[in-house]
PDB file of N, CA, C and O in Angstrom, chain B, residues numbered from 101:
ATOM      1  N   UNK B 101     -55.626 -61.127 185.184  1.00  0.00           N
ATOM      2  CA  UNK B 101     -54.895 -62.376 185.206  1.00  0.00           C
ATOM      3  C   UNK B 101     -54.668 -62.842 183.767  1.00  0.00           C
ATOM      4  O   UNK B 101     -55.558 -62.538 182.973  1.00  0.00           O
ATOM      5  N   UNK B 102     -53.665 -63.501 183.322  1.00  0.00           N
ATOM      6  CA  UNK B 102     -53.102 -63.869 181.879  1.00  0.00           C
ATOM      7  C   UNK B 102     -54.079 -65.076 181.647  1.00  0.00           C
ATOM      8  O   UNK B 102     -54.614 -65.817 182.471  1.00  0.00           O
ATOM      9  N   UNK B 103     -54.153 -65.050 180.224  1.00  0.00           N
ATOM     10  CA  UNK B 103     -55.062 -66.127 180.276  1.00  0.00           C
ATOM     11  C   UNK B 103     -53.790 -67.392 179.447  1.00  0.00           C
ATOM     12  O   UNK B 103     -52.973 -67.054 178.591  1.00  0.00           O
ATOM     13  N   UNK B 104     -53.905 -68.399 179.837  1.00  0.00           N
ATOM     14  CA  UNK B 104     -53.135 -69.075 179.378  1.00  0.00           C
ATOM     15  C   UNK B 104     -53.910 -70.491 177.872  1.00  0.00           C
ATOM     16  O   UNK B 104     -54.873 -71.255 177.801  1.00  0.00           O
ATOM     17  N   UNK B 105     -52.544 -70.035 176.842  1.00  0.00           N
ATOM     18  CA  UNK B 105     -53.248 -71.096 175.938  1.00  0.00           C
ATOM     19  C   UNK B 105     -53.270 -72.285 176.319  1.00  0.00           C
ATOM     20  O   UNK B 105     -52.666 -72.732 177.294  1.00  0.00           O
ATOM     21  N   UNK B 106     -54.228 -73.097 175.299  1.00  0.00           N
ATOM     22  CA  UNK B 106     -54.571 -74.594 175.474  1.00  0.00           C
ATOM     23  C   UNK B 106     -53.046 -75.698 175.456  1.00  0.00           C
ATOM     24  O   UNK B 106     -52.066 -75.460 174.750  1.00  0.00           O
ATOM     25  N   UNK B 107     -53.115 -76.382 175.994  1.00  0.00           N
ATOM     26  CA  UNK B 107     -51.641 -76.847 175.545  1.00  0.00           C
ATOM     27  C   UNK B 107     -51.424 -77.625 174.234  1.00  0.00           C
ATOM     28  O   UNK B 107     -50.402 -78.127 173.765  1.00  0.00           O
ATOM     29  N   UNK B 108     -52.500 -77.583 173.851  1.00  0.00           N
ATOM     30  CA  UNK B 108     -52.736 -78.425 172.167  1.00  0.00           C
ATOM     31  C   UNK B 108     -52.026 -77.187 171.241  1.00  0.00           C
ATOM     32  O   UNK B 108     -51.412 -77.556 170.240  1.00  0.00           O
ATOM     33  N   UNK B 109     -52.085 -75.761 171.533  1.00  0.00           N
ATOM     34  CA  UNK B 109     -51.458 -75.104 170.912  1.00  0.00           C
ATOM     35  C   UNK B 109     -49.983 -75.216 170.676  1.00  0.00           C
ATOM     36  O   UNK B 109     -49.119 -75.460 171.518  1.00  0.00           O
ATOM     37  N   UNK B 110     -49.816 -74.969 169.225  1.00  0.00           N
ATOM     38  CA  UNK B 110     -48.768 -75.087 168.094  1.00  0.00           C
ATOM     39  C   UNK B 110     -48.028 -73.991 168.567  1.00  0.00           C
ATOM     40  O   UNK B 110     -48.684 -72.961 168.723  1.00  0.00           O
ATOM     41  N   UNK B 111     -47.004 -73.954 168.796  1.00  0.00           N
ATOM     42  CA  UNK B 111     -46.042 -72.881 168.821  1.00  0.00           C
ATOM     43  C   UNK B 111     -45.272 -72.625 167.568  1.00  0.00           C
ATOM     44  O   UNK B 111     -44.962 -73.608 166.896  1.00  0.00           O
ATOM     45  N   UNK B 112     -44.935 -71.474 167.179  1.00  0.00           N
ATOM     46  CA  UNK B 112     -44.622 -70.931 165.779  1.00  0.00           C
ATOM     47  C   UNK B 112     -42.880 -71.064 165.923  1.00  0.00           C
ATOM     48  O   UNK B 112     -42.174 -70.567 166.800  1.00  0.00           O
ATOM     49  N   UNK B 113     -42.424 -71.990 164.639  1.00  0.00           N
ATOM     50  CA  UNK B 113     -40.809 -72.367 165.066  1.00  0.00           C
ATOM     51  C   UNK B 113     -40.164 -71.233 163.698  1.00  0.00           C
ATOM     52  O   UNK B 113     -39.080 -71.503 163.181  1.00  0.00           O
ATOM     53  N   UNK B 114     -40.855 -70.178 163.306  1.00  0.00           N
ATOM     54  CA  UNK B 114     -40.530 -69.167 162.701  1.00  0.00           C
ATOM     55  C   UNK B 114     -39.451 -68.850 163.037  1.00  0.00           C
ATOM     56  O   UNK B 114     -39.130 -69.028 164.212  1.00  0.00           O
ATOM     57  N   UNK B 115     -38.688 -68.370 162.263  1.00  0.00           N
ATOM     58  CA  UNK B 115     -37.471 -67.376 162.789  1.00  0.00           C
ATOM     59  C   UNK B 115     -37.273 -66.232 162.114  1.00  0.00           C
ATOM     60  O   UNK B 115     -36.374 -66.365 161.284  1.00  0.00           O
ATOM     61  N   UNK B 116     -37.795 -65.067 162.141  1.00  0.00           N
ATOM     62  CA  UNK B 116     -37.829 -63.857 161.454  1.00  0.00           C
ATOM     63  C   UNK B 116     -36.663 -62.860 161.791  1.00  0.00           C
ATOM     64  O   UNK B 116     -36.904 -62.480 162.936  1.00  0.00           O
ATOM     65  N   UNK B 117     -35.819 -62.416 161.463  1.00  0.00           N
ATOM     66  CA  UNK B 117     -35.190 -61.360 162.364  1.00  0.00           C
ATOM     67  C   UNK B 117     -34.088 -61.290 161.411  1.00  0.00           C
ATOM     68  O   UNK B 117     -34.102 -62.121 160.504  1.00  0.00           O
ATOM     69  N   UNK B 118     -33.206 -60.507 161.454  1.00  0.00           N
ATOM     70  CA  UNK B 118     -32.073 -60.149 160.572  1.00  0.00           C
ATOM     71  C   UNK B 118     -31.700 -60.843 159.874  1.00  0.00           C
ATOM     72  O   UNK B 118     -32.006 -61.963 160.282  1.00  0.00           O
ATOM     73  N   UNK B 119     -30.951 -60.925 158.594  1.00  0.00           N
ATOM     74  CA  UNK B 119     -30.405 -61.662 157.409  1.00  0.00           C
ATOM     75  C   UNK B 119     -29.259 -60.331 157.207  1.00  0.00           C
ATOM     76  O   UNK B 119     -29.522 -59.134 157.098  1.00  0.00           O
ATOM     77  N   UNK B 120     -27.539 -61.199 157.200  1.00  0.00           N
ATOM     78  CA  UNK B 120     -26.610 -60.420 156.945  1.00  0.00           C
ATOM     79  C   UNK B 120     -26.998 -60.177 155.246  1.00  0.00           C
ATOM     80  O   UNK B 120     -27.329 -60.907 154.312  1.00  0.00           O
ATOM     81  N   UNK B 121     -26.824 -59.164 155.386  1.00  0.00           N
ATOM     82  CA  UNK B 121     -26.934 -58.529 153.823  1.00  0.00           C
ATOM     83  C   UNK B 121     -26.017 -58.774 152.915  1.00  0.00           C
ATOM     84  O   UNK B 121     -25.240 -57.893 152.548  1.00  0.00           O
ATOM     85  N   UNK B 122     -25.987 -60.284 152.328  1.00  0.00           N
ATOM     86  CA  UNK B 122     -25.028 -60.828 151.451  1.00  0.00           C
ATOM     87  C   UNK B 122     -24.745 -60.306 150.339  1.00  0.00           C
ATOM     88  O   UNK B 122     -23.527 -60.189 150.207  1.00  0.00           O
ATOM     89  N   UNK B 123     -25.491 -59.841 149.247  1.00  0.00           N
ATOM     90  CA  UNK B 123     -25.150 -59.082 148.347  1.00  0.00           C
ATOM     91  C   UNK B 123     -24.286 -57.679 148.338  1.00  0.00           C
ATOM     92  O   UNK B 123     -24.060 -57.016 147.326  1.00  0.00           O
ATOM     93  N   UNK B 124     -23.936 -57.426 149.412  1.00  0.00           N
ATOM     94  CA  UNK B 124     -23.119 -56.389 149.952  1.00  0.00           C
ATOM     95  C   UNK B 124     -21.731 -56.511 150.318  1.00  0.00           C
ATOM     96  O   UNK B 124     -20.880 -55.625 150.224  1.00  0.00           O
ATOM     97  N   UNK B 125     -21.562 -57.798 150.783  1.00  0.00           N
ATOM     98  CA  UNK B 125     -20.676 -58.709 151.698  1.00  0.00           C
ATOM     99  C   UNK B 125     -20.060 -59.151 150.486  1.00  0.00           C
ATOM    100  O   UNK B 125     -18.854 -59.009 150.287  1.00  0.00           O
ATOM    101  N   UNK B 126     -20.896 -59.718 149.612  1.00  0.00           N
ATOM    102  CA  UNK B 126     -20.124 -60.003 148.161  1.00  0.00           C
ATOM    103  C   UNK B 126     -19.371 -58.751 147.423  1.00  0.00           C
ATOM    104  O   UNK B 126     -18.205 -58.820 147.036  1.00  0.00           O
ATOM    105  N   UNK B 127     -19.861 -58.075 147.341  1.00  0.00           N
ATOM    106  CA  UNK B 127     -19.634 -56.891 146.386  1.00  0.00           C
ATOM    107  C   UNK B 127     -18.506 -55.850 147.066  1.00  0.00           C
ATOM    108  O   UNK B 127     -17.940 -54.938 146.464  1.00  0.00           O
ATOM    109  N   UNK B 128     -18.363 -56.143 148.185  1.00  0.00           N
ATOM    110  CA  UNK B 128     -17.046 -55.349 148.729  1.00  0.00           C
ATOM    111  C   UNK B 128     -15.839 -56.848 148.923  1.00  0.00           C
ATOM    112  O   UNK B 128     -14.613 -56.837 148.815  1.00  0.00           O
ATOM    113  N   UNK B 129     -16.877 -58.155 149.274  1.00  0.00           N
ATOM    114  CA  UNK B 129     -15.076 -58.885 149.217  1.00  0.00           C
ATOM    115  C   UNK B 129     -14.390 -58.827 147.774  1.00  0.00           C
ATOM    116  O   UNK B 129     -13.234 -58.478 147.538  1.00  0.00           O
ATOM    117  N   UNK B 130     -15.458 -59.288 146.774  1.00  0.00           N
ATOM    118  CA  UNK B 130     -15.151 -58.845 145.444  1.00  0.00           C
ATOM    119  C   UNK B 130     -14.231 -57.908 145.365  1.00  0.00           C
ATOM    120  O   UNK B 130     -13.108 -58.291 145.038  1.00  0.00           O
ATOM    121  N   UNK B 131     -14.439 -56.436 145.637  1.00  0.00           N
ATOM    122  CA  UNK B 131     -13.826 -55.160 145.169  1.00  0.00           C
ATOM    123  C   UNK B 131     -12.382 -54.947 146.090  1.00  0.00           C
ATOM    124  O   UNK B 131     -11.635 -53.988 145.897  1.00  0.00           O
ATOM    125  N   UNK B 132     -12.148 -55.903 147.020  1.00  0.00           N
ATOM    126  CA  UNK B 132     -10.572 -56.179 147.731  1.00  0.00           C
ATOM    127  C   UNK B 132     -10.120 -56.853 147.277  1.00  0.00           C
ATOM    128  O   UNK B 132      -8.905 -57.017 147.389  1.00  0.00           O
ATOM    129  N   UNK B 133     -11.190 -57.866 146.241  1.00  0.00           N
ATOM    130  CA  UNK B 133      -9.887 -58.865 146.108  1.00  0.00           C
ATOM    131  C   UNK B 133      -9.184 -60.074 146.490  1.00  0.00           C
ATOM    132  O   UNK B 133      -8.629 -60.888 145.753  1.00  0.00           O
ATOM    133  N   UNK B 134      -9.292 -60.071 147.760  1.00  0.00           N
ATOM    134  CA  UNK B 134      -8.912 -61.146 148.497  1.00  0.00           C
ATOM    135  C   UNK B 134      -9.752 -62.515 148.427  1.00  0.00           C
ATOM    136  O   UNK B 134     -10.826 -62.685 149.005  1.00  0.00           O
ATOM    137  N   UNK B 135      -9.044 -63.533 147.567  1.00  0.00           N
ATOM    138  CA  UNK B 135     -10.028 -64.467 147.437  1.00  0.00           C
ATOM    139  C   UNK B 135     -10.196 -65.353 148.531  1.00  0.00           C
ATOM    140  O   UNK B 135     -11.316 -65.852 148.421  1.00  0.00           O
ATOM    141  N   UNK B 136      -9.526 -65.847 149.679  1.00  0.00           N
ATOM    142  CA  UNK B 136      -9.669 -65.946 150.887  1.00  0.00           C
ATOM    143  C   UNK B 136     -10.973 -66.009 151.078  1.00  0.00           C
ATOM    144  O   UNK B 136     -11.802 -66.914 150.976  1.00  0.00           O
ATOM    145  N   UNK B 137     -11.025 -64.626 151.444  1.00  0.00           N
ATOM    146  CA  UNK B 137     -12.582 -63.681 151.825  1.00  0.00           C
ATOM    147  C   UNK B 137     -13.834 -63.802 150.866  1.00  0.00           C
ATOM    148  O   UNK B 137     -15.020 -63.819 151.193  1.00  0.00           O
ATOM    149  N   UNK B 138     -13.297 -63.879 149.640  1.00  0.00           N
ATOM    150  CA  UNK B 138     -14.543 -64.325 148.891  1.00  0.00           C
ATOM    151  C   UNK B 138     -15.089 -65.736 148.238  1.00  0.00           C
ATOM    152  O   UNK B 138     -16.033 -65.940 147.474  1.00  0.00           O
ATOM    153  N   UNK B 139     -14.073 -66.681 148.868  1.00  0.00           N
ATOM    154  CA  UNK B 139     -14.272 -67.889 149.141  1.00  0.00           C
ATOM    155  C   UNK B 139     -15.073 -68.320 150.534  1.00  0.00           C
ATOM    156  O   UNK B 139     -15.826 -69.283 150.678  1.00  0.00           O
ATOM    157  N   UNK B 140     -14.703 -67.360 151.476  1.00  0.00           N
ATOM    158  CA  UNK B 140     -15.308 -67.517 153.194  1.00  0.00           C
ATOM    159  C   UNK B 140     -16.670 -66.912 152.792  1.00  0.00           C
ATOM    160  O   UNK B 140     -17.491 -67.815 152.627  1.00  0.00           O
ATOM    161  N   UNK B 141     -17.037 -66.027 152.640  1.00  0.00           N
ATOM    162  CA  UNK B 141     -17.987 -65.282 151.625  1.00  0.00           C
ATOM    163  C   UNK B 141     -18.884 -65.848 151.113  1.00  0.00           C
ATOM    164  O   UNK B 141     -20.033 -65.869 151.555  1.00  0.00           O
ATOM    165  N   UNK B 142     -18.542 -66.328 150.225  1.00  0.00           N
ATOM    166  CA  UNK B 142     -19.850 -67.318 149.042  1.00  0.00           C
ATOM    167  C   UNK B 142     -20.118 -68.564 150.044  1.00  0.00           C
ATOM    168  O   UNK B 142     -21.262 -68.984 150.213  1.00  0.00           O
ATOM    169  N   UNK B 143     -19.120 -69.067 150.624  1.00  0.00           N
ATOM    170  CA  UNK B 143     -19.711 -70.476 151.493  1.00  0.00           C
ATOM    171  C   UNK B 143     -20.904 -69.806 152.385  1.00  0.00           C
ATOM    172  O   UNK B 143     -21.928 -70.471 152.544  1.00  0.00           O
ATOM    173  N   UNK B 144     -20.815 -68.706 152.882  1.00  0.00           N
ATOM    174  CA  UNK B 144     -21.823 -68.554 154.441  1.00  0.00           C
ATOM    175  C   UNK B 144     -23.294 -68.093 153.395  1.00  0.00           C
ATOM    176  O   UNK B 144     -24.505 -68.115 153.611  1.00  0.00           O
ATOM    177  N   UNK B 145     -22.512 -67.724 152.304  1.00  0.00           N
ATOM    178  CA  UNK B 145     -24.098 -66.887 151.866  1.00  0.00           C
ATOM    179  C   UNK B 145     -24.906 -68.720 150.889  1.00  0.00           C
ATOM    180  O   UNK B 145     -26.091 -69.052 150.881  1.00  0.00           O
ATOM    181  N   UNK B 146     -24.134 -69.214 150.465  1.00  0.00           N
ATOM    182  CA  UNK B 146     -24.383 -70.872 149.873  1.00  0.00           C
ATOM    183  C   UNK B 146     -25.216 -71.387 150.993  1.00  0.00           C
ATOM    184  O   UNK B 146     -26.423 -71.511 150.785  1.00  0.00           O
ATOM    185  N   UNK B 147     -24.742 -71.690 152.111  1.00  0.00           N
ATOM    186  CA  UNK B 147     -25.570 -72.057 153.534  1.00  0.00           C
ATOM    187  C   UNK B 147     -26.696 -71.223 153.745  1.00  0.00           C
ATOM    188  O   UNK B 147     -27.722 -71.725 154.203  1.00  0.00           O
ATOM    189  N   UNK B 148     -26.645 -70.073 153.484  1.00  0.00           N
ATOM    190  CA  UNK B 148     -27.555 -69.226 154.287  1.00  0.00           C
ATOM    191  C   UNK B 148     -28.750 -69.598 152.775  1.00  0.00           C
ATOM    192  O   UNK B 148     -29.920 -69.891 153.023  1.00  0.00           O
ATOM    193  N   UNK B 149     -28.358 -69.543 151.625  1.00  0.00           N
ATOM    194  CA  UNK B 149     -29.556 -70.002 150.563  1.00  0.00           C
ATOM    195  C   UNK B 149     -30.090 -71.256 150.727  1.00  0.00           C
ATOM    196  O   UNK B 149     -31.302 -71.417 150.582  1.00  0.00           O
ATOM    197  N   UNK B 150     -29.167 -72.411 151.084  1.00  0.00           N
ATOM    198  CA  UNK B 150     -29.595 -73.673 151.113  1.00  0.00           C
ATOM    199  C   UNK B 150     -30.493 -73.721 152.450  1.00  0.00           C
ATOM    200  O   UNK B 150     -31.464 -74.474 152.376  1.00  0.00           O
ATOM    201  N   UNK B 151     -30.272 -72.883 153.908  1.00  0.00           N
ATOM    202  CA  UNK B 151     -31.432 -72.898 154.764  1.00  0.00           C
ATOM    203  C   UNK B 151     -32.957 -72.459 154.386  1.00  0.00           C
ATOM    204  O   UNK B 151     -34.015 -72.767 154.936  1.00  0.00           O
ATOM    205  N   UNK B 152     -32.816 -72.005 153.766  1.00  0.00           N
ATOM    206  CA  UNK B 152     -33.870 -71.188 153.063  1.00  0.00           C
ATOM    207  C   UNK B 152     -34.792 -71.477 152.366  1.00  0.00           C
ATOM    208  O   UNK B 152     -36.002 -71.268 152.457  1.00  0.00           O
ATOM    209  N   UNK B 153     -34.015 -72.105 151.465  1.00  0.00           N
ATOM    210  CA  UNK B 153     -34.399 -72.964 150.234  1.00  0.00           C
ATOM    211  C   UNK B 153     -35.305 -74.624 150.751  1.00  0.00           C
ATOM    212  O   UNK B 153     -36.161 -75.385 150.299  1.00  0.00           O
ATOM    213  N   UNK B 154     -34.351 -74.464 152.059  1.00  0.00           N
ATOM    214  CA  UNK B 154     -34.957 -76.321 152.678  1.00  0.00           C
ATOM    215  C   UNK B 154     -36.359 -75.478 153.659  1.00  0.00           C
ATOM    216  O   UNK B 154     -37.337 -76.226 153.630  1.00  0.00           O
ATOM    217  N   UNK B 155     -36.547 -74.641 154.177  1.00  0.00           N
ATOM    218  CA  UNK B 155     -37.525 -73.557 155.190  1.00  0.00           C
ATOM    219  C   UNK B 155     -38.429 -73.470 153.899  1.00  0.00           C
ATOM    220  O   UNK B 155     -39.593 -73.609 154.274  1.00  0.00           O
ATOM    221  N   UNK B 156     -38.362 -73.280 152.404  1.00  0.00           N
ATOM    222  CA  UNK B 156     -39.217 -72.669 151.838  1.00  0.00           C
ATOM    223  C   UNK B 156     -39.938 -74.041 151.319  1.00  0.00           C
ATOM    224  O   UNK B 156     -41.144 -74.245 151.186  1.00  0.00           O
ATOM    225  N   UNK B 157     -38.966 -74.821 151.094  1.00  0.00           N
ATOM    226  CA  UNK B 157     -39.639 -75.888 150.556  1.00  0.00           C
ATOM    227  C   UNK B 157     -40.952 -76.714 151.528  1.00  0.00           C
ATOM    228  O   UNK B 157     -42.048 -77.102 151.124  1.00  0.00           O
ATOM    229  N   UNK B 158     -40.299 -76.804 153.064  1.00  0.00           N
ATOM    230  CA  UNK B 158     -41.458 -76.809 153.685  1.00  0.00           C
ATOM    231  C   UNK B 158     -42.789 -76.345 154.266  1.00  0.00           C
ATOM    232  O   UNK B 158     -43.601 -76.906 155.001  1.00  0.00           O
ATOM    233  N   UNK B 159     -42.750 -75.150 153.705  1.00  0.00           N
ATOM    234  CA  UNK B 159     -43.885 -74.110 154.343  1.00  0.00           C
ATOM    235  C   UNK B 159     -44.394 -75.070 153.030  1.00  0.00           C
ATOM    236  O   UNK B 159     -45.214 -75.972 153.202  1.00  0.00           O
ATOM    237  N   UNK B 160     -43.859 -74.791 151.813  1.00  0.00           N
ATOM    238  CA  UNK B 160     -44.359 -74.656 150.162  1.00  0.00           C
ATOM    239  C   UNK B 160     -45.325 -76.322 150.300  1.00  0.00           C
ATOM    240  O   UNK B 160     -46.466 -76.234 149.847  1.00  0.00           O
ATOM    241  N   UNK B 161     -44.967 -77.614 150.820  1.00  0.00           N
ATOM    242  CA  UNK B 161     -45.440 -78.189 151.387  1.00  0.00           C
ATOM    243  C   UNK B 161     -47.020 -78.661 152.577  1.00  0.00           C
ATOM    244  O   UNK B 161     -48.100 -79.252 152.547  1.00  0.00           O
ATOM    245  N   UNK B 162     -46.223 -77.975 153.384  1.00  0.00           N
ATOM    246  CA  UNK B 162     -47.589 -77.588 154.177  1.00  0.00           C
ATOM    247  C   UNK B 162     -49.253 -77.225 153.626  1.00  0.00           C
ATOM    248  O   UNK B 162     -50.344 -77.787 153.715  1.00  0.00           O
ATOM    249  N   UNK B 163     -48.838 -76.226 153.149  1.00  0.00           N
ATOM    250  CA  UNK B 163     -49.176 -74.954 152.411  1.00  0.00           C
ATOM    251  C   UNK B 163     -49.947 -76.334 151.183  1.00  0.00           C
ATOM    252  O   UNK B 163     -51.176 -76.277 151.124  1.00  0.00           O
ATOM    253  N   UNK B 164     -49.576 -76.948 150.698  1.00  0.00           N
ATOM    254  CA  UNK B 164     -50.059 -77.690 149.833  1.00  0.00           C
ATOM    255  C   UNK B 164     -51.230 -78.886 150.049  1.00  0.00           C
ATOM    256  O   UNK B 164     -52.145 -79.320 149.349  1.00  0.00           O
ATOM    257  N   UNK B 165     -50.626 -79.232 151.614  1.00  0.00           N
ATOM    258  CA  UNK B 165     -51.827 -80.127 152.470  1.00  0.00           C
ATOM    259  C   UNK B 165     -52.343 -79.878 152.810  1.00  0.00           C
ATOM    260  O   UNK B 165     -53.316 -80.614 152.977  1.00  0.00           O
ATOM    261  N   UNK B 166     -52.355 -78.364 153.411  1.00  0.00           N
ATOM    262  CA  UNK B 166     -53.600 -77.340 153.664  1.00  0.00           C
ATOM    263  C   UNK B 166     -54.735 -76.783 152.625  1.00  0.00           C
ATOM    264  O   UNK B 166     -55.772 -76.196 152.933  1.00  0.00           O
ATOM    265  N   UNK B 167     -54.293 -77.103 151.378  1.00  0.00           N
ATOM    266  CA  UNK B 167     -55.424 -76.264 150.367  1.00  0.00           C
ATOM    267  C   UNK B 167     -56.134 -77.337 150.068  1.00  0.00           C
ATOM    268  O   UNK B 167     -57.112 -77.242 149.327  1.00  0.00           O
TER     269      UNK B 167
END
């Protein structure tokens, strides 16, 4: 039979799993040319740093009230 956790337990709001490989995405819209595309381009990878950046700052946080 499963044993079930306490309900005081924290569930992990992690999100681990693929990251489009922006430095790649750059380096071929770059090499077409099309600034369009490397305007659409730099915005998703700008967002995708600024999530990151706001995710890191809070672990970096945590992490600080914990020691």
């Amino acid at each position: 039979m499963p044993t079930k956790k306490p309900s005081s337990a924290k569930k992990s709001s992690a999100r681990i799993g693929p990251v489009p490989p922006y430095g790649i995405a750059i380096r071929e819209a770059v090499a077409r040319g099309d600034a369009a595309e490397m305007k659409k381009v730099a915005a998703a990878a700008r967002k995708h740093l600024s999530t990151v950046q706001t995710a890191l700052d809070k672990l970096n946080a945590t992490m600080a009230k914990k020691a």
